[in-house]
ROLUM-398540 format. One record per residue (C-alpha): residue in one letter; z, x, y. Coordinates in steps of 0.2 Angstrom, whole numbers, plus 5000, padded with zeros to 4 digits. Last residue first. Example, Ala and Ser with C-alpha at 12.3 -4.5 7.8 and 13.67 -1.06 7.14 Angstrom:
<pts>
s503650684995;a503950624978;
</pts>
This chain:
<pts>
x483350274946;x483850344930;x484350254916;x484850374906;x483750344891;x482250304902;x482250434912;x482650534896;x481050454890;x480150474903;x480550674905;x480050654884;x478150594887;x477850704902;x478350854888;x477150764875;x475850774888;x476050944893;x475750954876;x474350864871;x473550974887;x474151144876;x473051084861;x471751034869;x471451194877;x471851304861;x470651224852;x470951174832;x470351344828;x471351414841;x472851324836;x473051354817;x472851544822;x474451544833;x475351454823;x475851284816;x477351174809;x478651254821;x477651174835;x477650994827;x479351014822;x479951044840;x478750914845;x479850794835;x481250824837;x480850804859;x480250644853;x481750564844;x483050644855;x481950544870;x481950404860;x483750374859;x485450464854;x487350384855;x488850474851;x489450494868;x489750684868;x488950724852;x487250654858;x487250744875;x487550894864;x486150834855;x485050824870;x485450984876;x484951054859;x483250964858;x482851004875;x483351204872;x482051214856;x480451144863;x480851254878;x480951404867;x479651354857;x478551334876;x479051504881;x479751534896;x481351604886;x480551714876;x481251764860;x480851564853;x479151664851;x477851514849;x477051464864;x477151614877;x477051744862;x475851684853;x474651664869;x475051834875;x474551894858;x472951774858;x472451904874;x472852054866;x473852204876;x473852364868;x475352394856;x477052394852;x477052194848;x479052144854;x479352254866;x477752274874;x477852074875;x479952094881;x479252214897;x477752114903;x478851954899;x479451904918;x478551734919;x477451774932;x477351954926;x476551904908;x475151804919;x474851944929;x474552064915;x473251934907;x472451944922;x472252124924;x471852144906;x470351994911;x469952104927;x469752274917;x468552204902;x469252124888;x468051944889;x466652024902;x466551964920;x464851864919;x465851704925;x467351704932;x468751744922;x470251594927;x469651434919;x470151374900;x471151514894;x472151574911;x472051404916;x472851354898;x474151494899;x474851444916;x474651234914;x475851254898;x476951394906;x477351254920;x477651114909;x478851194897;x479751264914;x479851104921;x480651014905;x481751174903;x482551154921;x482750984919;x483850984905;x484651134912;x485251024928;x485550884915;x486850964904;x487851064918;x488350914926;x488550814908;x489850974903;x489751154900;x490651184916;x489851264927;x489651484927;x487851474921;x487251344934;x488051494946;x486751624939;x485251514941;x485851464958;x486051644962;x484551674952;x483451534965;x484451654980;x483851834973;x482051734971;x481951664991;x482151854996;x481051924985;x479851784992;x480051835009;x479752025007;x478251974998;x477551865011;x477851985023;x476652115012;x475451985012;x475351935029;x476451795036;x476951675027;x476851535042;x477751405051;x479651465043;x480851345050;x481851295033;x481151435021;x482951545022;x483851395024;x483251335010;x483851454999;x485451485007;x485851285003;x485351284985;x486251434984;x487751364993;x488051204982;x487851284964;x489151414972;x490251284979;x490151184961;x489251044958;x489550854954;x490650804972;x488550854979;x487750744971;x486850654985;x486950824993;x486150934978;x484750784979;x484250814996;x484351014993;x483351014976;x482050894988;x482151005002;x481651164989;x480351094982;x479551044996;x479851235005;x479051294988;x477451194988;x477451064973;x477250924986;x475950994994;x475850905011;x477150985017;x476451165016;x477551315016;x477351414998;x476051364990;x474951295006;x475251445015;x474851565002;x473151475000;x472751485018;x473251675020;x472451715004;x470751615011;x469851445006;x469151355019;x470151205027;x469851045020;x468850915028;x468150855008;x466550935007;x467351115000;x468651094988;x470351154996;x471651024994;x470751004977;x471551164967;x473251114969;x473451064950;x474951184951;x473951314940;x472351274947;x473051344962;x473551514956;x471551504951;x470751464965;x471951614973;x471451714958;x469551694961;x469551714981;x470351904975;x468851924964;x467351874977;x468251984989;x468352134980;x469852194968;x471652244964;x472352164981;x472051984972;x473152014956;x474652094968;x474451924979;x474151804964;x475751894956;x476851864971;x476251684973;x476451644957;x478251694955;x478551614968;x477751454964;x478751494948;x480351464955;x480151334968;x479651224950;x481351294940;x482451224957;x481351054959;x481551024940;x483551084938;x483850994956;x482850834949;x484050814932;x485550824946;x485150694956;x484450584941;x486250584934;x487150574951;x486050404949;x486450354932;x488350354935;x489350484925;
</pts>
């Protein structure tokens, strides 16, 4: 396969898993927000923006415009000037879905395509229960894809739209659990009280693990079990073990089908290691924070490597 079609398809799996959860943080920012006043709906939206490193478009000072749920959900979901906003992603899985397009099936193809359609001219969300309803519509389309990846061949094509998609989704729940740790209760809001359950609830919903997390514990919800669970339980598929896990095995199957492996198999091993090597409580005492920013740095370390080991453009 050239390198190029390669690249295509690795930045359909990352742009494809990215639209994703910007709509699964939208829709869990909005339901978050309607649960209390002002002060704490303003709070989830700096936070949902945190998440996607989006936070500066609205500091105060800088020309920006003010901080709202309207304005916020605009610029997550519609914006041109964010590149992680879902339209954006969506284009650029579309652009790169046509410059590959003899390497994808018709319903890999048509997904994409519906999905962006369904974004292309929209100017504005709309209110909160519109933006719902346009979200739910964006996700059936983002499993469609998810679901037609499935059905591919289990061949390069396949391999590098999945390597992409678990690269972006290690990322992502990295940032999500670190905010949630590192800035979302505001201050004087008590540690266990009703808004930090609230949050913590909102987190498990953006990556669809309310259900599997009272599956797998059986009791009330606890804040370093959400953290176990979204970095250690291989269970989960968002979770970073999992993620660890799934690079290592696409890139041995990459491996066995050329016979050759690189620096990218070296460091994606080795950060699998390094995660089955500790737990939970090893973490926090080492801090939780630092922990999960050496990680999303690891992860930024093995995208450049497969870039490298690939030669993508």
């Amino acid at each position: 396969m050239l390198s190029r079609t390669a690249s295509h398809l690795y930045w359909i799996g990352r742009y494809m898993e990215r639209a994703e959860f910007a709509c699964r943080l939208v829709e869990a920012t909005i339901r978050l927000s309607a649960l209390g006043d002002h002060a704490e709906s303003e709070q989830a939206w700096c936070s949902a923006l945190a998440v996607v490193g989006a936070d500066a478009a609205f500091a105060p000072g800088a020309g920006n415009e003010p901080l709202t749920a309207f304005n916020a959900r605009r610029y997550l979901m519609l914006s041109e000037d964010n590149g992680g906003s879902v339209r954006a992603c969506l284009a650029a899985a579309r652009d790169n879905a046509r410059a590959a397009r003899t390497a994808l099936t018709v319903e890999v193809w048509q997904a994409i395509n519906r999905a962006w359609l369904i974004i292309r001219d929209r100017s504005s969300p709309g209110g909160a229960q519109a933006t719902l309803n346009l979200l739910e519509d964006l996700k059936a389309e983002i499993r469609g894809f998810e679901g037609a990846l499935s059905r591919m061949l289990r061949s390069e094509g396949s391999w590098f739209m999945q390597l992409g998609s678990v690269i972006e989704r290690g990322d992502n729940t990295a940032r999500l659990v670190d905010v949630k740790y590192y800035l979302l209760l505001p201050p004087g809001q008590p540690v266990g009280g009703a808004l930090d359950r609230d949050q913590w609830t909102t987190i498990l919903n953006i990556v669809s693990a309310r259900t599997a997390y009272r599956h797998i514990y059986r009791g009330p919800l606890q804040p370093w079990l959400v953290a176990d669970f979204l970095i250690f339980r291989g269970e989960m598929p968002r979770s970073l073990a999992a993620s660890a896990e799934e690079t290592v095995d696409l890139l041995s199957a990459f491996a066995g089908r050329s016979g050759r492996q690189g620096k990218a198999d070296r460091l994606a091993r080795q950060r699998l290691q390094r995660i089955r090597d500790l737990d939970i409580s090893t973490v926090f005492q080492s801090g939780l924070h630092e922990w999960l920013r050496a990680y999303i740095r690891d992860n930024a370390a093995v995208d450049q490597a497969i870039a490298q080991q690939f030669r993508f453009g």
